[in-house]
C-alpha positions in Angstrom: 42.4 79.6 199.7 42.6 77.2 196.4 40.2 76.3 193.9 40.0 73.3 191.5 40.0 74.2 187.7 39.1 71.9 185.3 41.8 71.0 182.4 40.4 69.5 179.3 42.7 66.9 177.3 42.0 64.3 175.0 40.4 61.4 176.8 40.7 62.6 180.2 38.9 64.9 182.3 40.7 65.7 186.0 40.8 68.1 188.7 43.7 69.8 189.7 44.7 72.4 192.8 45.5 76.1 191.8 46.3 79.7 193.0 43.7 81.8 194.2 43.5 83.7 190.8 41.8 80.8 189.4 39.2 80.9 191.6 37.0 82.9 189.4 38.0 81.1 186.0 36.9 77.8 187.9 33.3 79.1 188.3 33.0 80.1 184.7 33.6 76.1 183.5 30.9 73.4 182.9 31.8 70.3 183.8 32.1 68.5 180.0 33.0 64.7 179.5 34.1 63.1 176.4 31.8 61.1 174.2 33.6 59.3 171.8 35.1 62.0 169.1 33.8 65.0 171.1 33.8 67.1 174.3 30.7 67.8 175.0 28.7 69.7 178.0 26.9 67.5 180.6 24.0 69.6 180.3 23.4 69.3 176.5 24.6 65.5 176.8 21.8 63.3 174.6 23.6 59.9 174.2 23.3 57.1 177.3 26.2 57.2 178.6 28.0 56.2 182.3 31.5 57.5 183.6 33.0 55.3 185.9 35.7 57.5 187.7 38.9 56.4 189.0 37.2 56.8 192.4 34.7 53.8 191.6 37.6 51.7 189.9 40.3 51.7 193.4 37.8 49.2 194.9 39.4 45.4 193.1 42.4 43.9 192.7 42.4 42.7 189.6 45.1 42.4 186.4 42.1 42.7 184.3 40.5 46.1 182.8 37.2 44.4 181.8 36.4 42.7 185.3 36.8 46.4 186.8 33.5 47.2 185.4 31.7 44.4 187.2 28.4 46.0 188.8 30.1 49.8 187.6 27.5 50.7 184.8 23.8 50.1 184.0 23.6 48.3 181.4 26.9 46.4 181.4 27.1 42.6 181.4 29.9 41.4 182.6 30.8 37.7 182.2 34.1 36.2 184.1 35.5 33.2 183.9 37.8 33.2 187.4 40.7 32.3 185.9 44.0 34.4 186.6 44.8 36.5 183.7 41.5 35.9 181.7 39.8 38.7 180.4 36.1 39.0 180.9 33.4 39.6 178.5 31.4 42.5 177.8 28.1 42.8 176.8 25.9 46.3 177.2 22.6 46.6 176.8 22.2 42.7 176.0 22.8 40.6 172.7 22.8 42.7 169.9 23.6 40.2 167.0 22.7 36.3 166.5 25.9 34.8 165.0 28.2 37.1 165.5 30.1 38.7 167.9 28.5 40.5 170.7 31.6 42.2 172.5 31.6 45.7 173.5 34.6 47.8 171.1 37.7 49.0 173.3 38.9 52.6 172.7 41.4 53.3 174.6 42.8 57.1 173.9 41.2 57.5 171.5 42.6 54.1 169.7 40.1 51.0 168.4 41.7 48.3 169.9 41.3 44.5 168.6 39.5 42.8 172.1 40.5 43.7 175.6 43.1 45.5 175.9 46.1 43.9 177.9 46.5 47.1 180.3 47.2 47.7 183.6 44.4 49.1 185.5 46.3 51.4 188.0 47.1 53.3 184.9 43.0 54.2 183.7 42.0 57.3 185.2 38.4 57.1 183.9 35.8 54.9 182.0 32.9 56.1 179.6 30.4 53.0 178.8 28.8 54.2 175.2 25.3 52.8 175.1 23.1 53.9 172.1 23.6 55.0 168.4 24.0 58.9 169.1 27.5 57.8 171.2 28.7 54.7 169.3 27.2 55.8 165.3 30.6 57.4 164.8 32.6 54.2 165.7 31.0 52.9 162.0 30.8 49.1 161.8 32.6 48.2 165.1 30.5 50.0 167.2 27.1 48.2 166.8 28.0 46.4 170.6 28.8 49.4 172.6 32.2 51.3 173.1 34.5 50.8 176.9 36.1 53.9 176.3 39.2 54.2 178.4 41.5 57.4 179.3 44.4 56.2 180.9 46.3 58.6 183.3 48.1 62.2 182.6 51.0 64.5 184.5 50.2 67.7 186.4 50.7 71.3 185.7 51.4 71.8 189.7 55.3 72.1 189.2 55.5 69.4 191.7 56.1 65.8 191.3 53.8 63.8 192.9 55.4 59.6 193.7 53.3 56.8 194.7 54.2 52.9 195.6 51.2 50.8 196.3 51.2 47.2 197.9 48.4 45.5 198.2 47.6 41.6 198.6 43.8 40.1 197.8 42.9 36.7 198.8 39.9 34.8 197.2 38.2 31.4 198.6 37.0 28.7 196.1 33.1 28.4 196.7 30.4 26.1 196.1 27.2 28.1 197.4 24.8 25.9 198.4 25.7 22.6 196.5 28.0 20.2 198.7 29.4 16.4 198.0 28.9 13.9 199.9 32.4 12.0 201.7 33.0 8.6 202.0 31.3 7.8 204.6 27.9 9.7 204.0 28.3 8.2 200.0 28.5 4.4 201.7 25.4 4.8 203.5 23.7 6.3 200.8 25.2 3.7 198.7 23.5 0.6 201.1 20.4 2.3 200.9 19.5 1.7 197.6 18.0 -1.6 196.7 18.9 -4.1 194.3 22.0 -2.6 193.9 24.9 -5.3 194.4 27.3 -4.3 197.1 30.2 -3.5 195.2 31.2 -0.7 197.8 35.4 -1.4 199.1 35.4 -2.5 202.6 36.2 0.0 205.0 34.4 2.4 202.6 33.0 4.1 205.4 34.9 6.6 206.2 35.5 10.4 205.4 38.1 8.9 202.3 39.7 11.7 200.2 38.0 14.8 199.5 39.1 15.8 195.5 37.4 19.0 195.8 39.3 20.5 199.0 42.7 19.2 198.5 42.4 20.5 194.2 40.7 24.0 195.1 42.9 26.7 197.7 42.7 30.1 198.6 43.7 32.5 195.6 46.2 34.9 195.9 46.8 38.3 194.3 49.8 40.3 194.5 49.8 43.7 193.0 52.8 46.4 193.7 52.7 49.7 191.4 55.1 52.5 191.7 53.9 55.7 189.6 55.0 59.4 188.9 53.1 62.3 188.3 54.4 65.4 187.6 55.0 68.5 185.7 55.0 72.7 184.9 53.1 74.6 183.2 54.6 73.7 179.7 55.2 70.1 180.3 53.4 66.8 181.9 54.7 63.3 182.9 53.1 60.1 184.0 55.4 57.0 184.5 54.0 53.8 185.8 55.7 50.4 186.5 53.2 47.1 188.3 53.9 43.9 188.7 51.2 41.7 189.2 51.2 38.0 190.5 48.1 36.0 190.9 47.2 32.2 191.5 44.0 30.6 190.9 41.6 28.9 193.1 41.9 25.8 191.4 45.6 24.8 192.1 48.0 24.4 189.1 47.8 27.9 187.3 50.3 30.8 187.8 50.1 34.2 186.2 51.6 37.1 185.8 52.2 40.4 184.2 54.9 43.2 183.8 53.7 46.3 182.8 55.1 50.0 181.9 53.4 53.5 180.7 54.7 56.7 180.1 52.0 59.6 179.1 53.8 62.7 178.3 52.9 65.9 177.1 54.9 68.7 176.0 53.6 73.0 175.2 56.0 73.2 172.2 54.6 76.6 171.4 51.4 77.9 172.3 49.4 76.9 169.6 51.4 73.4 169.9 51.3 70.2 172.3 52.9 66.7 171.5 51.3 64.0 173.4 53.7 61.0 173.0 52.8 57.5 174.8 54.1 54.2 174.8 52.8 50.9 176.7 54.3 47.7 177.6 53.7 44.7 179.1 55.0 41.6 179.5 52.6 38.4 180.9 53.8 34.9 181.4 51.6 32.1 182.7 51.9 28.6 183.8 49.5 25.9 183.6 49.7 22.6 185.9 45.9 23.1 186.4 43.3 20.7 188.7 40.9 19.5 186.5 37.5 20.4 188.1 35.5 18.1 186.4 37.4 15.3 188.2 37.2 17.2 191.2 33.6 16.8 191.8 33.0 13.4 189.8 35.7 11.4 191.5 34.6 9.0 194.3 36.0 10.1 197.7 36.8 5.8 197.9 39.6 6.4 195.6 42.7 7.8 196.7 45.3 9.3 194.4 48.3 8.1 195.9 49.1 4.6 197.3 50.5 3.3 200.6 54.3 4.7 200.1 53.0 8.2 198.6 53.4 7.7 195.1 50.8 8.2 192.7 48.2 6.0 191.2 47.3 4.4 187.7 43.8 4.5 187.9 44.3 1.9 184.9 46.7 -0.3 186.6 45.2 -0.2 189.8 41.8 -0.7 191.9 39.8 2.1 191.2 36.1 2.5 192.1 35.3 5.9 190.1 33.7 5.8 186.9 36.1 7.2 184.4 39.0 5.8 186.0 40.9 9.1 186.1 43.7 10.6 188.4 44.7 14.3 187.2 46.9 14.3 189.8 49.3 11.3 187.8 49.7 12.8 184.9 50.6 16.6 186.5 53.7 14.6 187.5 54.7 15.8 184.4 52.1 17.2 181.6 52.1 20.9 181.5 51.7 24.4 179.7 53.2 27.7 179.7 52.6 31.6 177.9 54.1 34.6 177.1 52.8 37.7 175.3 54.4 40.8 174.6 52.1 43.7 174.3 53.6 47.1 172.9 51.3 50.4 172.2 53.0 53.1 170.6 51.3 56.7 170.2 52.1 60.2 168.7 49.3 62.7 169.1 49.6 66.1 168.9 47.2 69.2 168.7 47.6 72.4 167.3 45.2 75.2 168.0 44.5 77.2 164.9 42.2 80.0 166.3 40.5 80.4 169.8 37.8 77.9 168.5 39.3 76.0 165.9 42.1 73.0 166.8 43.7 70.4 164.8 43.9 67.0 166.8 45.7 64.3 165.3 45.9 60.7 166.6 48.4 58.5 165.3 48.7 55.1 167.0 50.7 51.2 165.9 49.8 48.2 168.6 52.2 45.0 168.3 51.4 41.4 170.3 53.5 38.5 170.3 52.0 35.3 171.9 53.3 32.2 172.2 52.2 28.9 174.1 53.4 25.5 174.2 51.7 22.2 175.8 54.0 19.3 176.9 52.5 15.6 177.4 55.0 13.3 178.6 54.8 9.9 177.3 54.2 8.3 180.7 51.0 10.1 181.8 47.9 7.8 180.8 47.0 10.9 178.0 50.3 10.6 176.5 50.1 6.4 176.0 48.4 6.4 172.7 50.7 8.7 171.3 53.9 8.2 173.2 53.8 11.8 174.5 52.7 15.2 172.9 54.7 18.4 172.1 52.5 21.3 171.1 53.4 24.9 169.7 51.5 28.1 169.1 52.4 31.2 167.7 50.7 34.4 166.7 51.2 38.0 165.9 49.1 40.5 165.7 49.8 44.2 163.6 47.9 46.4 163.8 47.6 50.5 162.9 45.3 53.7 163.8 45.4 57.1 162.6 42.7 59.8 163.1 43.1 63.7 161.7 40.7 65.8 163.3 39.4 69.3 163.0 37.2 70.4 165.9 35.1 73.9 166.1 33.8 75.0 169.4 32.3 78.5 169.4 30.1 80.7 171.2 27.6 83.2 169.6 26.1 85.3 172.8 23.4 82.4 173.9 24.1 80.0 171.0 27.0 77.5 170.8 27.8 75.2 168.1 30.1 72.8 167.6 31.6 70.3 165.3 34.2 68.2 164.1 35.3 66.7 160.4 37.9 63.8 160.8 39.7 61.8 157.7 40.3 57.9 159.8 42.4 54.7 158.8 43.1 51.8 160.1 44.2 48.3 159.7 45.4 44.8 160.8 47.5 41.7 160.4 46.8 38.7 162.5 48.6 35.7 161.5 48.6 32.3 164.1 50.4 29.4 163.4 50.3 25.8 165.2 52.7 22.5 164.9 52.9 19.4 167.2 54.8 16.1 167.5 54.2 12.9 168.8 56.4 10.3 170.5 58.8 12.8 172.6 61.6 12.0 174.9 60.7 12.6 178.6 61.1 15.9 179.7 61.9 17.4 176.5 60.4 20.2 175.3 61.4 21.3 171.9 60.8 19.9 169.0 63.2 17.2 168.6 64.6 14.9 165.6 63.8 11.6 167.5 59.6 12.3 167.6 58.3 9.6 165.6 55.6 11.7 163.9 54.0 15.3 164.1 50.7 16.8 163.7 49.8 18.8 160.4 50.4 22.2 160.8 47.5 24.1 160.8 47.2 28.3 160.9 44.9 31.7 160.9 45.9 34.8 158.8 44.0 38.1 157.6 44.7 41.7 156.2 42.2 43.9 156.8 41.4 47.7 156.6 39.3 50.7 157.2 39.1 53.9 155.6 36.1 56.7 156.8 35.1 60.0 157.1 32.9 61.2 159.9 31.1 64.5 160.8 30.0 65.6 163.7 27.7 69.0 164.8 25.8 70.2 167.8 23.6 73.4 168.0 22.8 74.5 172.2 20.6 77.6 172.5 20.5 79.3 176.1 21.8 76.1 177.2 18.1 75.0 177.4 17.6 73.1 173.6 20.4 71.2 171.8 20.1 69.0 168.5 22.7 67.1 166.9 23.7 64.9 164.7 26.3 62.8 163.0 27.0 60.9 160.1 30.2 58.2 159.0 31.2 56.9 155.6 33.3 53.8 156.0 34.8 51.3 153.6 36.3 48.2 154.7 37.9 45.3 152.7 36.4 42.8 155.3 33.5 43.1 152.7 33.1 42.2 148.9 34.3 44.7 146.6 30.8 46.0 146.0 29.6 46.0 149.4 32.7 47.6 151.1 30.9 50.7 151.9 28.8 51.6 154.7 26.7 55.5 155.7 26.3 55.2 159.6 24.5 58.0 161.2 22.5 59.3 164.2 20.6 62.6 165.3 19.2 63.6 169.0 17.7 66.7 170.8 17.3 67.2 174.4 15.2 69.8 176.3 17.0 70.6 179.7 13.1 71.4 181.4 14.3 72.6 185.0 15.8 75.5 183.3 12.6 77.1 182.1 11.4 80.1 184.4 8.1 77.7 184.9 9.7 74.9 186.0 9.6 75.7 190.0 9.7 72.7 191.9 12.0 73.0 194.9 12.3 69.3 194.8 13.7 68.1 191.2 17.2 70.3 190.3 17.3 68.1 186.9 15.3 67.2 184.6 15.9 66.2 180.9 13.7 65.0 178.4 16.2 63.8 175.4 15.3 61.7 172.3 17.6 59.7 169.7 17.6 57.7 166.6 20.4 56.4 164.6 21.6 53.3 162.1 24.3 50.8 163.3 25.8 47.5 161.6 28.0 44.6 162.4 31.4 44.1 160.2 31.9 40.3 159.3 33.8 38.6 162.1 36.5 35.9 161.5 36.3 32.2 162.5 39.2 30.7 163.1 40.3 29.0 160.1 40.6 32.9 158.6 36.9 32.2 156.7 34.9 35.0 156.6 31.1 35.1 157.1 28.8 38.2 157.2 26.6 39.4 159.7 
């Protein structure tokens, strides 16, 4: 006979076999999930919030955490572009601000992270989607959007080491719904049918001719292969994962992909002792030759991109029936753009248990991203005449740090239970981009070189910012049946003037758990919970991207 016990750790809630002697500590322990500071008890849970289990999350292939969540949460907008490696946008619960940003805040262990996070989704073993003030007041001046709060995955306690290797393949068609173009020879008729239109159709114009769309469009495909480790004893836990992850758009021309590695340890130093060390990296490169859609569907099916012996056509030099006289497919001869980014996450937690109900957490995180990208027009495509070809550079790094000390109280006094926690919180940021460019390069060359006739002026982005706060945090239960609480942040940030850089952020709830009053006896309802919040949120200034600064 086994039982499943349920192990608490910061940012992760999991089930996990035991003995048979656990059987009876497993029915004394309420499930709890973790709202952004705080473990809390389904049952006296107040905030709007959604879990999305790893369960829900093994259904997509995808190299994207964001687009996981697509049709996951109530609530939850989530936007996609299609494009391999692009990250998609989340709103919950709608627009929340006119001209600023309207993004949903990352956490991801417990860490703020600057946008989507670059991480491998094999490696989450759960979601939390934080909807309303009482979840997201504590988050301060970031949090006014919503919080994706991510736990990525932990070892076992089993003694056994558990090895996985995963292959899987997706494919994805390019799809119009409804709308279709017409081909060459349905456009001629069409074309005839009008009146007073001169006849300036080509002869032997009616025909199928070339079809733009199918022959710039093909059927995407993902490659994902993940090998991962989990394992452990009593007094120690591993996770180790390694992906690689390989994708190609629908639109041909654009290659992406990603090398990624975790490793989640945690170590029982003593008893009232645990290290959590992690580290995170990933490496994504991407390649863009890409179809330009536009031309795809405004192209006349008349013209056709190559010429009798197979080589491609000057729309400029040539007969050319299409309005815009354009041929993406002449200057992919040569024109294109490539990526890289180096992602690295870096963590040291620890927690040290002071009495039975009294811990010290402390979370101590440093994020580093190197991007680089570089466009290459070659001075014989038709965009690189004017200029005599085009050699473009970007750079940008991106700093930043997070560090959270925590006291947490959980204790029960016969039917009440309070909790609470007091945390000291810092954090900051430097993001610094930098762009150059020259004209008139030699073929194929793709470094800046002395014989480029001119360059553009260099332009660039660069900001220091940080946050200091202290936040609070309590909860009274009685009998499992009422619960109030409340919580309250005090943040200063230099994104604002030096009179304005402090902000008091706060919320209070109470909830009434109805279905566990002797009166309440209908058969037909298990749960019901009447719950009701209030709480004060704000936007920090966002940046534009000349490094301005405008407030929300």
């Amino acid at each position: 006979m086994v039982g499943v016990i349920f192990f608490l750790m910061p940012g992760l809630i999991y089930s996990q076999n035991t003995k048979e002697k656990d059987t009876l500590k497993e029915q004394k322990i309420e499930d709890v999930v973790i709202v952004g500071y705080k473990t809390q008890k389904k049952s006296s849970l107040t905030a709007a919030v959604s879990v999305i289990s790893d369960k829900k999350l093994k259904d997509t292939n995808t190299s994207d955490v964001s687009s996981m969540l697509q049709g996951k949460a109530a609530g939850a907008q989530i936007m996609q572009s299609g494009a391999p490696g692009s990250t998609a946008t989340v709103k919950i619960r709608g627009t929340s601000t006119i001209n600023g940003t309207t993004d949903a805040l990352w956490v991801v262990d417990g860490v703020m992270m600057n946008g989507t996070p670059n991480l491998d989704p094999n490696q989450i073993e759960s979601i939390n989607i934080l909807k309303d003030a009482t979840s997201t007041a504590l988050y301060g001046s970031r949090g006014a959007n919503g919080i994706v709060q991510v736990f990525t995955k932990s070892g076992t306690s089993s003694g056994k080491g558990i090895l996985n290797v995963s292959m899987n393949t997706s494919f994805n068609t390019f799809t119009n719904g409804k709308f279709k173009l017409m081909d060459g020879e349905q456009f001629y008729d069409y074309f005839n049918s009008l009146q007073n239109v001169p006849a300036t159709a080509p002869r032997g114009a009616r025909a199928p001719g070339y079809n733009w769309l199918k022959n710039g469009t093909q059927t995407r495909v993902a490659k994902n292969y993940t090998v991962d480790f989990r394992g452990g004893s009593q007094n120690s836990k591993t996770y180790i994962s390694g992906n690689y992850y390989d994708e190609t758009g629908t639109i041909k021309g654009f290659d992406y992909n990603r090398l990624s590695f975790r490793i989640n340890h945690e170590q029982t130093v003593k008893q009232w002792l645990i290290l959590k060390p992690k580290v995170s990296l990933s490496y994504t490169t991407g390649k863009d030759v890409r179809a330009s859609l536009f031309e795809m569907y405004l192209n006349l099916p008349w013209d056709n991109p190559r010429d009798a012996n197979g080589s491609y056509v000057n729309p400029n030099t040539s007969v050319w029936y299409g309005r815009d006289h354009t041929n993406y497919l002449y200057d992919q001869q040569w024109n294109y753009g490539k990526n890289n980014q180096l992602d690295l996450v870096g963590n040291m937690d620890a927690e040290i248990k002071i009495t039975d109900y009294l811990k010290f957490i402390t979370t101590n995180n440093v994020t580093y991203r190197n991007f680089d990208s570089m466009y290459y027009i070659d001075p014989r495509s038709i965009s690189g005449e004017s200029n005599k070809g085009e050699l473009s550079e970007t750079y940008l790094k991106d700093i930043s740090k997070f560090f959270n000390q925590m006291l947490r109280f959980d204790k029960d006094f016969g039917v009440h239970n309070v909790n609470a926690l007091a945390a000291y919180e810092y954090s900051d940021r430097f993001y610094k981009t930098s762009t150059a460019g020259v004209f008139g390069v030699v073929p194929g060359t793709d470094i800046f070189d002395t014989g480029a006739s001119s360059g553009h002026k260099p332009s660039g982005t660069k900001f220091d910012r940080a946050y200091n706060a202290l936040l609070f945090n309590a909860e009274y239960v009685y009998d499992k049946k009422y619960f109030v609480q409340g919580s309250l942040r005090s943040e200063s940030s230099s994104a604002f003037g030096a009179n304005h850089r402090s902000g008091l952020f706060y919320s209070y709830s109470a909830g009434w758990n109805v279905h566990k009053e002797k009166f309440f006896q209908v058969k037909q309802i298990n749960e019901w919970k009447l719950r009701a919040s209030s709480g004060l949120v704000e936007n920090t200034p966002a940046t534009t991207t000349d490094g301005r600064i405008f407030m929300l």
